[in-house]
C-alpha positions, 0 to 999 in steps of 0.5 A: 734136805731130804728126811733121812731114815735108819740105815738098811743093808744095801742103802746107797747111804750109811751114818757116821754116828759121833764125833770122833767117826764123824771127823775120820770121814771127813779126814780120810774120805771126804769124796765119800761124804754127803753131808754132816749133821751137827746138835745146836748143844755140840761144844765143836761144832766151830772146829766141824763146820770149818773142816766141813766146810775147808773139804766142800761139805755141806753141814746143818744144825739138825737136832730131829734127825740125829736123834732119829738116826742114833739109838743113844741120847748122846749122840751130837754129831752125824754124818752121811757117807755113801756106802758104794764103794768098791777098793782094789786091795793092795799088794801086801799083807790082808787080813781075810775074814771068812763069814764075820757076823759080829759087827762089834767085831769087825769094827774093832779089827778095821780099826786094829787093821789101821793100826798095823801099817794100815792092813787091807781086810777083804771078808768072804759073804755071808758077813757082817756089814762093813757100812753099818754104823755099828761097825763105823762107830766100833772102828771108830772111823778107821773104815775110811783109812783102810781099803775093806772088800766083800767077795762072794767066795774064797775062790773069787778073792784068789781069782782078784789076788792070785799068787798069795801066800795064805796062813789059816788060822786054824786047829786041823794040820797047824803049827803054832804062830812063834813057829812060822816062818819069815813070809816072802812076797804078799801074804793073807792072814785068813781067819774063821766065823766067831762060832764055827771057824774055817772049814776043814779045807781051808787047812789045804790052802796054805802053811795053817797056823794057830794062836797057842793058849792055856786050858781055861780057855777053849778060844780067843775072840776074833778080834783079839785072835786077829790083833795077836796074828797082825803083831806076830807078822808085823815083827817077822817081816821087819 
């Protein structure tokens, strides 16, 4: 097998680092899998060749390489996924994330995404890496259950998804989240960078919303505010 080096952005192929990642990849996107590393100390590993195996993957006992790859000493299992992948969102509800840059954070909202009926993300670049191990092992392997897009501008993802209703989350012109009302059709969920949130404009292109909250707080984190919009629509639209 080829020697296997750090993931960069832009690598053809990128690293489930643990178990857990490990088996989503090879449940939810076998087509996707390369190959899956194992540690002779792995108490699975009879549970992860059988999968491996049943889905034509090839699996090795390979000590060195997951401990090259993974920055942590606890780290038994790996695998190796290839990172083009180009989805066509669905025709229903997206969170859109304009600029993300944390990919702790981005793992944690593909995987609330999952949670909420499978919700697609698409991300306006500059972003965070959605094939990073950081951000797999954050969503703990939920980025193979939902479709995650990249466009180069908001303009680019209307021009791929015309039609759609957007709801800003946003200060500037919003009301708050309890007051929207019932959306008709497909709708995007649209919400700002961790430190600078959306552009003014953004204010303009649909019913703007905002998350209400006390006084000893000045913001929500992006996952949370994220977590708190997906459960707000997912109980108007039923």
């Amino acid at each position: 097998m080829e020697r296997l080096k750090k993931y960069k952005r832009g690598d053809a192929f990128s690293y489930t680092l643990g178990a857990f990642p490990t088996f989503e990849l090879l449940e939810a996107a076998p087509e996707r899998a390369e190959s899956i590393l194992f540690h002779p100390d792995y108490d699975g590993k009879e549970k992860l060749i059988a999968l491996a195996e049943k889905q034509k993957v090839p699996v090795f006992e390979d000590k060195k390489t997951i401990e090259r790859l993974s920055d942590k000493g606890n780290c038994f299992v790996a695998g190796v996924f290839k990172t083009e992948y180009t989805p066509v969102l669905s025709e229903r509800r997206h969170v859109l994330l304009v600029n993300p840059s944390d990919m702790g954070n981005l793992g944690t909202i593909i995987r609330t995404s999952a949670g909420f009926d499978g919700t697609d993300v698409a991300m306006i670049a500059p972003c965070a890496d959605p094939n990073d191990p950081k951000t797999v092992r954050a969503s703990m392997g939920a980025v193979f259950r939902v479709r995650v897009a990249v466009f180069d501008s908001i303009e680019a993802y209307l021009y791929a998804y015309p039609g759609r209703k957007l709801y800003p989350f946003m200060l500037k012109g919003s009301v708050p989240l309890g007051e929207a009302g019932k959306p008709e059709g497909d709708y995007t969920l649209v919400f700002g960078n961790e430190a600078t949130g959306l552009p003014d404009r953004y204010a303009d292109m649909g019913e703007a919303l905002r998350i209400p909250m006390g006084n000893k707080v000045d913001s929500y984190n992006l996952a949370c505010s994220v977590a708190m919009g997906l459960y707000a629509f997912s109980e108007l639209v039923k």
